[in-house]
Structure formats: structure tokens, C-alpha cells
BAFI-3210 file (N, C-alpha, C; in Angstrom, 3 decimals, decimal comma, padded with zeros to 6 digits):
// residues 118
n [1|2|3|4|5|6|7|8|9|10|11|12|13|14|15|16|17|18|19|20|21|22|23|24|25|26|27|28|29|30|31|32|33|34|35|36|37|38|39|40|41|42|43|44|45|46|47|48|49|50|51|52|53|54|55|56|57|58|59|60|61|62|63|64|65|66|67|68|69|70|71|72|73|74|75|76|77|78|79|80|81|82|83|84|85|86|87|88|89|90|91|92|93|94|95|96|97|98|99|100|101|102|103|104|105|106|107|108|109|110|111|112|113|114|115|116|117|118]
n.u [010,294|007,660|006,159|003,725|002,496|003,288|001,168|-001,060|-000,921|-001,701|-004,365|-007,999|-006,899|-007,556|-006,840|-004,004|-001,266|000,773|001,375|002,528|003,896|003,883|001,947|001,130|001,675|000,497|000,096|-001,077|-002,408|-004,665|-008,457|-009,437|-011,373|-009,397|-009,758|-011,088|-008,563|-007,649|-008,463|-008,684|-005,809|-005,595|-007,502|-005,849|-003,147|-004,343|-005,384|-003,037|-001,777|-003,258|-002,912|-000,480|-000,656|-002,364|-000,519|001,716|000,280|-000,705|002,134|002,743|001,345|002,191|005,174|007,645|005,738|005,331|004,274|004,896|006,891|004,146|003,391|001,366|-001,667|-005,110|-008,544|-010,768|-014,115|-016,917|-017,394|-014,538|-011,295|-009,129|-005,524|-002,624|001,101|003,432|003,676|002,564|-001,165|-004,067|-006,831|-008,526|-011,083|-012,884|-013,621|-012,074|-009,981|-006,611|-006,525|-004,715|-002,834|-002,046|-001,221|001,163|002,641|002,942|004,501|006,275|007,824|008,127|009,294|012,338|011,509|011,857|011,033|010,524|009,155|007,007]
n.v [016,193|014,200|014,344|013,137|014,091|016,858|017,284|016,742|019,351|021,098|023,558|022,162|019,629|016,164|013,362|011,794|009,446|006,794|004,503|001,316|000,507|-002,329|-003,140|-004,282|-002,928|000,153|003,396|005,660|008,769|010,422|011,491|008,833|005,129|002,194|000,372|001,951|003,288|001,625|000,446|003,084|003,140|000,913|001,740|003,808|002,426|000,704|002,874|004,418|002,632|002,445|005,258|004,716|003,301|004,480|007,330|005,544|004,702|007,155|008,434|006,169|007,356|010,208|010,626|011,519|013,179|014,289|013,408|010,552|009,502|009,006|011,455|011,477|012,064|013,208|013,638|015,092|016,080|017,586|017,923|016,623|016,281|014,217|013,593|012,546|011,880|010,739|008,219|008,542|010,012|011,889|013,254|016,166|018,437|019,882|022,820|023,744|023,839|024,063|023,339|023,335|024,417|022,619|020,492|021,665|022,115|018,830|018,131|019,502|018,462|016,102|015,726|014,345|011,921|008,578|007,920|005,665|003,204|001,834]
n.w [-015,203|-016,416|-019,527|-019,752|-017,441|-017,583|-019,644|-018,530|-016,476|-017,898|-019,327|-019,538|-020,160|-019,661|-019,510|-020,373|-021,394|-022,553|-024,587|-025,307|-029,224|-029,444|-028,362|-025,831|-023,446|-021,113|-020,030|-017,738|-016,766|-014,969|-015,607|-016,055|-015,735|-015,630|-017,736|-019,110|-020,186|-020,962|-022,993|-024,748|-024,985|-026,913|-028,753|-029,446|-030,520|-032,901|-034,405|-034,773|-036,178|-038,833|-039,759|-040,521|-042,493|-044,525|-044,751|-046,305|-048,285|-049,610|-049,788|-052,009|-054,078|-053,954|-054,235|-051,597|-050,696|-047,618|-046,010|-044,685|-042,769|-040,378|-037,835|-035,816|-035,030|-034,845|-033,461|-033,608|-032,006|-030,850|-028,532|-027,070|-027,945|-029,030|-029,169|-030,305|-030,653|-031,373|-029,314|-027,451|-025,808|-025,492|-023,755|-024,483|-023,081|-024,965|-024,869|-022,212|-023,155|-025,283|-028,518|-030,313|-028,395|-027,384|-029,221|-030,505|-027,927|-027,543|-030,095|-030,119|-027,311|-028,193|-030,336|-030,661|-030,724|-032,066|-035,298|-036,856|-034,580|-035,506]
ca.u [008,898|007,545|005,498|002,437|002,603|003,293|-000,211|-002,146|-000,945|-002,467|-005,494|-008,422|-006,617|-008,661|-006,270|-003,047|-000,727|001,200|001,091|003,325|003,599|003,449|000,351|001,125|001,769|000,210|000,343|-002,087|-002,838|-005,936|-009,643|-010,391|-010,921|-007,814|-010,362|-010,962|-007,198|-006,916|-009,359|-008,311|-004,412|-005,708|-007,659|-004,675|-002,675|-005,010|-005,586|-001,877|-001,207|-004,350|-002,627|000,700|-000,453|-002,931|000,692|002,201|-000,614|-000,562|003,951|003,043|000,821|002,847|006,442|007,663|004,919|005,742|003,459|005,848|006,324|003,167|003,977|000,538|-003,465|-005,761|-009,914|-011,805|-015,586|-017,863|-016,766|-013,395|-010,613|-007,725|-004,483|-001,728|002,090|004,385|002,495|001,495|-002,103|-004,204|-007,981|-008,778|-012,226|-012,243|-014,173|-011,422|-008,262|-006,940|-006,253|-003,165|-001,839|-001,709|-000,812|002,274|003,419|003,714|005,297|007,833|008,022|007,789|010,062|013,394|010,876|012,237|009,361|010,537|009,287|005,492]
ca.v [015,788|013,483|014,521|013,171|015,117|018,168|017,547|017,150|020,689|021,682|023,475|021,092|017,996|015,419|012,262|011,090|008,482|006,147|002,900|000,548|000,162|-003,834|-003,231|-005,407|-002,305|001,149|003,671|006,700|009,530|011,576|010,957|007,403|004,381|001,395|000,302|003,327|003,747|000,137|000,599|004,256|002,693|-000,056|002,351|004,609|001,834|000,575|004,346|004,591|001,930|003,012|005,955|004,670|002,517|005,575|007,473|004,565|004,831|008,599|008,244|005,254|007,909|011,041|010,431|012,982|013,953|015,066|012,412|009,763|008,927|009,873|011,818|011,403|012,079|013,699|013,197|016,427|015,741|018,811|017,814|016,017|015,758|012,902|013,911|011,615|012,230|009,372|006,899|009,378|009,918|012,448|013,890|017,544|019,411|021,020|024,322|024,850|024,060|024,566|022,093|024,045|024,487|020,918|019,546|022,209|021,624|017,530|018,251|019,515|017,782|014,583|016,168|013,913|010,269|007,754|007,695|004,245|002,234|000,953]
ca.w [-015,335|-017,927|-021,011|-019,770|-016,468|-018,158|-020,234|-017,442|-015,991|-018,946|-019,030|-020,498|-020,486|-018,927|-019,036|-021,235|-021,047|-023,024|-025,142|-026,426|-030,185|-029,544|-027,506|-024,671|-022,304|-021,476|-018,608|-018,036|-015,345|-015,057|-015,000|-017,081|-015,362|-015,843|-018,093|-020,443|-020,285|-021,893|-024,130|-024,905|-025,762|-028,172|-029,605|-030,197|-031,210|-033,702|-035,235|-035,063|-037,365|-040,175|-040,374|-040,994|-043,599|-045,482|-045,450|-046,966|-049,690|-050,172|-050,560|-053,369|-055,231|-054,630|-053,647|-050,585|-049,942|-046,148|-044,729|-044,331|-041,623|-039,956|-036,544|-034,668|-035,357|-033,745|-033,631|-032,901|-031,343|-029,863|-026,539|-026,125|-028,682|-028,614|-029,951|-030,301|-031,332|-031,385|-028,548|-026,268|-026,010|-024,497|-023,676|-024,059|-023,351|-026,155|-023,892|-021,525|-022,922|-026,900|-029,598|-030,938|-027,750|-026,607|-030,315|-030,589|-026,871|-027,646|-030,995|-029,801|-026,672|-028,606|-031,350|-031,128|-030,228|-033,097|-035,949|-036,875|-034,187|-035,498]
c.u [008,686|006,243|003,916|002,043|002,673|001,539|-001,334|-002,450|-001,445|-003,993|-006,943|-008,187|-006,889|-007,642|-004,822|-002,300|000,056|001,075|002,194|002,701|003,500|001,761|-000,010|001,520|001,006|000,278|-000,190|-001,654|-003,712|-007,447|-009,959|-010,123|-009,799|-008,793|-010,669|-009,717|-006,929|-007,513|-008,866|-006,434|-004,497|-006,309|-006,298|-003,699|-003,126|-005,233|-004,288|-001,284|-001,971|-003,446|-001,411|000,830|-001,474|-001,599|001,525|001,812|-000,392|000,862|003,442|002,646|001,588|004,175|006,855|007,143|004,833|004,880|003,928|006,951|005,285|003,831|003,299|-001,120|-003,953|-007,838|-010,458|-013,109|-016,247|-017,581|-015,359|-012,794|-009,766|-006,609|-003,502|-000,279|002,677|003,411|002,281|000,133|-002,763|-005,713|-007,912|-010,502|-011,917|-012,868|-012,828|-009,663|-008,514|-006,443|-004,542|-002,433|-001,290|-000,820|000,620|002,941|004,229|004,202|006,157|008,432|008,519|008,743|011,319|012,778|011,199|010,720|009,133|009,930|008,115|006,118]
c.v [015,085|014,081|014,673|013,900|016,381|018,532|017,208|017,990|021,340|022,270|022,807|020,012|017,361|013,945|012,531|010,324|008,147|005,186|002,215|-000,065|-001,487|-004,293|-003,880|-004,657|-000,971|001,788|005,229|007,491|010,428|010,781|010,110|006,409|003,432|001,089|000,731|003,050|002,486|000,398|001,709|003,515|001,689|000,606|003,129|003,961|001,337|001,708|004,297|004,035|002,182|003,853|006,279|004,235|003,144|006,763|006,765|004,651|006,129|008,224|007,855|006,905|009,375|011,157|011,849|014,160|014,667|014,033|010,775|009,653|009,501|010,069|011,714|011,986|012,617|013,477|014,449|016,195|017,317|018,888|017,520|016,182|014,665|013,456|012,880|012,037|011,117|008,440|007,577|010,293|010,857|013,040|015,004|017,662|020,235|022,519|024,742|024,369|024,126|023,694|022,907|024,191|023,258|019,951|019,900|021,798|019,776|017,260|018,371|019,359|016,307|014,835|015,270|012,074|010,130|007,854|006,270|003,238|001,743|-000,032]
c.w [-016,673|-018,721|-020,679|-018,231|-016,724|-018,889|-019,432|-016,821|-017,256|-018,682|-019,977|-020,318|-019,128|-018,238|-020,356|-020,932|-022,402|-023,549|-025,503|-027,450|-030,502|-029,038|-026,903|-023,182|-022,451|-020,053|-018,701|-016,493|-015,861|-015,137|-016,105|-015,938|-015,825|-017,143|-019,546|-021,055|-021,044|-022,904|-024,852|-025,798|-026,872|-029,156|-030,278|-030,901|-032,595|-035,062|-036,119|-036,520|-038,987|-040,432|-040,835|-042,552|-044,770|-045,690|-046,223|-048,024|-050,084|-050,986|-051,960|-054,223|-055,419|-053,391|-053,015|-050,613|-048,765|-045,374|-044,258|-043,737|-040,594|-038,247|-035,365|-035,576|-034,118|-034,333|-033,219|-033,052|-031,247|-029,377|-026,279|-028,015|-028,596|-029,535|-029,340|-030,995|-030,414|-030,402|-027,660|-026,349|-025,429|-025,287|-023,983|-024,294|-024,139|-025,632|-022,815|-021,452|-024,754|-027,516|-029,900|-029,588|-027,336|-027,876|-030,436|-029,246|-027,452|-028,985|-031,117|-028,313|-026,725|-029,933|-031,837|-030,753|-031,866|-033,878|-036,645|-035,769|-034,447|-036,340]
res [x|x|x|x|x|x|x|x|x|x|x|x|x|x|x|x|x|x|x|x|x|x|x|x|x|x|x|x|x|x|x|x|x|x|x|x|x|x|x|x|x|x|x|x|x|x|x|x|x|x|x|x|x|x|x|x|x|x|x|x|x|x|x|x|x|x|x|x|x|x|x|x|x|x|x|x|x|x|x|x|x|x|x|x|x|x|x|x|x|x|x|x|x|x|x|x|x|x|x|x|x|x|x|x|x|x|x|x|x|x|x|x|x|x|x|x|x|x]
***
């Protein structure tokens, strides 16, 4: 099973999917339209890269630091979170599923994905 199949048997998680770090492909399952799901991957791409290049800045000011190379972001709302590790992307209600469980599952699901490729 793949990654993002696994986080849909999740409980909570609404949608996730995939992006490419060129941002000329993406590939989802769960409840967004094609739509969302595009929108939803440029966003994540977009994020992705801010927060490669605010680790970049932290390193300059304090060398190994631990945040270089960044591994993924996450957004926590009231309602929905987005968590992200390496380019896979994903919804949760934050009421009936858990932030820690979904972030630790694709951590180390997502554990041996290259951190070089943005």
C-alpha cells in the first residue's frame, strides 16, 4: 500500500496526496475536488520552498542547528490541519483524528524519502 492510502485509513484524514517538487505534477485521494487538489499541491509546494529557504536563514545565523534540511510543515487551524513531510500532503479534522498521530506515522513512513530533492 502506498503512504497516501495508508493516511486516508486514518482516522480524521480528509484527503492527501502528492506533489512534485517541480510542480508540474500532483496526485490526491479523498474528499477535495481535482481542483482543490491543484490548488492544495501548489500551495504545498510554494510553503515547501519558504521553509527551505527560512532554514537556510536560521543555518547562516546558527550553524547545525537541526533545521537543515527542513523535513515537512505543518499549519494547525480550529478545524482542519495540513501536514506535510517530504511532498506528501494531507488534511486532518483536527476533532476526529490526532495531529501527533498522523505527523509521527508519515515521519517515519516518509523517513528514508531523499531531503535533497527541492
Amino acid at each position: 500500500m502506498s503512504v497516501v492510502t495508508d493516511l486516508l485509513a486514518k482516522p480524521g484524514v480528509v484527503a492527501a496526496g502528492e506533489y512534485a517538487y517541480r510542480g508540474d505534477r500532483f496526485s490526491y485521494r479523498g474528499a477535495l475536488t481535482e481542483e482543490h487538489a491543484r490548488m492544495a499541491s501548489i500551495m504545498c509546494r510554494a510553503t515547501t520552498m519558504g521553509v527551505s529557504m527560512e532554514g537556510s536563514m536560521l543555518e547562516a545565523f546558527q550553524s547545525r542547528s537541526g533545521l537543515q534540511p527542513p523535513r515537512g510543515w505543518m499549519v494547525h487551524g480550529p478545524d482542519y490541519t495540513v501536514c506535510v513531510i517530504a511532498n506528501v500532503f494531507c488534511l486532518l479534522e483536527n476533532t476526529k483524528g490526532s495531529v501527533n498521530d498522523i505527523v509521527g506515522f508519515m515521519c517515519q513512513a516518509l523517513a528514508n524519502v531523499p531531503a535533497d530533492l527541492i
